[in-house]
C-alpha positions as CSV (number, residue, x, y, z in Angstrom):
1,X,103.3,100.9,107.1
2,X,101.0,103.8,107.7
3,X,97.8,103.0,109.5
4,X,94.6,105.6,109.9
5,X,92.3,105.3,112.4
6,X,88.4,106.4,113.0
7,X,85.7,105.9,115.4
8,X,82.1,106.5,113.9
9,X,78.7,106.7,116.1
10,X,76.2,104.6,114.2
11,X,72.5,105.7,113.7
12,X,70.5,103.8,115.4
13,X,68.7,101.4,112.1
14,X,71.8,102.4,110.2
15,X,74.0,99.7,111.1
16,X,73.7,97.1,108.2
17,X,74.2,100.6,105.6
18,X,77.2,101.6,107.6
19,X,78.8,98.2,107.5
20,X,78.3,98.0,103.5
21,X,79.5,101.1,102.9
22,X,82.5,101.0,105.1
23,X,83.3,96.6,104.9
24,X,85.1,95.3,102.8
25,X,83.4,95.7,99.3
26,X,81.9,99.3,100.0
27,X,82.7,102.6,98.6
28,X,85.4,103.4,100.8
29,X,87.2,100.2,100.0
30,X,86.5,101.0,96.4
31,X,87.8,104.2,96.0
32,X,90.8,103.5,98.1
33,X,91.7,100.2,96.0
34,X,92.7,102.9,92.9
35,X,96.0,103.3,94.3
36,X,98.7,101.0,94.5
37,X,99.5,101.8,97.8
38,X,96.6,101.1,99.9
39,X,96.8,98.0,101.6
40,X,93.5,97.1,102.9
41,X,90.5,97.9,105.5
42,X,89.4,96.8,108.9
43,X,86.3,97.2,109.8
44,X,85.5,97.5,114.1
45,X,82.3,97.0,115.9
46,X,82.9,97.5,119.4
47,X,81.5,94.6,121.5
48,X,80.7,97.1,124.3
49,X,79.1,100.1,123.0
50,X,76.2,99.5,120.6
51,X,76.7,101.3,117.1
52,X,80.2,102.4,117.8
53,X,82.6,101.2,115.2
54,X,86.6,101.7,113.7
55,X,87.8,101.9,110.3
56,X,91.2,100.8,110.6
57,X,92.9,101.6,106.9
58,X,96.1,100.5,105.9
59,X,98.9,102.3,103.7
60,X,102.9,101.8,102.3
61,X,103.6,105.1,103.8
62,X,102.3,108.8,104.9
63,X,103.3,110.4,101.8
64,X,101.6,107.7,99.5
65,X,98.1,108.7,102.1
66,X,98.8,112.3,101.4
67,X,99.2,111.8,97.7
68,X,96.4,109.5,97.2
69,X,94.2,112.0,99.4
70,X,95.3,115.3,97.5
71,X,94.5,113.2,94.0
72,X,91.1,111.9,95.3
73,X,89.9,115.1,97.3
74,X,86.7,115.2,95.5
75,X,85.6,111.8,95.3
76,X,86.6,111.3,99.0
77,X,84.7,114.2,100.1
78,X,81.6,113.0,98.4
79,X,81.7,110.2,99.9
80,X,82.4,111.1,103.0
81,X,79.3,113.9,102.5
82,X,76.7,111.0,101.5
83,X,77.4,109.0,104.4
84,X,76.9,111.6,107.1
85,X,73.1,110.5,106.9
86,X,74.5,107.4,109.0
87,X,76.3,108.8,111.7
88,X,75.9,110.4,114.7
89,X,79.2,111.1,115.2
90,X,82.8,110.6,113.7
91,X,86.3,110.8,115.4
92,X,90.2,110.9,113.5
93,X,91.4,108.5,116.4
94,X,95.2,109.1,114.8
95,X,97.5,108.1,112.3
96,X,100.5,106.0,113.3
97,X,103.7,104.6,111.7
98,X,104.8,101.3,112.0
99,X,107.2,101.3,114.7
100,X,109.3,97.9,113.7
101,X,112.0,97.5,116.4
């Protein structure tokens, strides 16, 4: 498993946007569901910081996100560039490997 991580600062009156955009049937969600390997979203609101949330996205491996974000470059940066309206801010927390002991 392969899991990506970001934080996002939500404009203040651009919550309920953010949330569609990024929950579970939003554009991210959509785009991402083209591959085989994508596994599913998370969506995070923090309970002690208003407007700061974490997309939590889920993968079969690395190499599968690499390939999937070299074939989708485009769409992913437009995306991305429409929804910049909405944030203040937005943070790659990490990406992390399943560590299965």
């Amino acid at each position: 498993m392969f899991v990506v991580l970001w934080e996002f600062e939500v404009k203040s009156g651009y919550e309920q946007g953010f949330e569609r955009v990024y929950g579970p049937d939003g554009e991210w969600v959509r785009l991402f569901r083209g591959d085989a390997n994508y596994q599913g979203t998370r969506l995070l609101r923090d309970t002690a910081r208003d407007g700061i949330y974490v997309t939590m996205d889920l993968w079969r491996s690395r190499d599968a996100y690499e390939r999937f974000r070299a074939a989708a470059r485009e769409s992913y940066a437009a995306i991305d560039a429409a929804c910049e309206i909405m944030t203040a801010s937005e943070r790659h927390i990490g990406s992390f490997e399943g560590a299965d002991i």
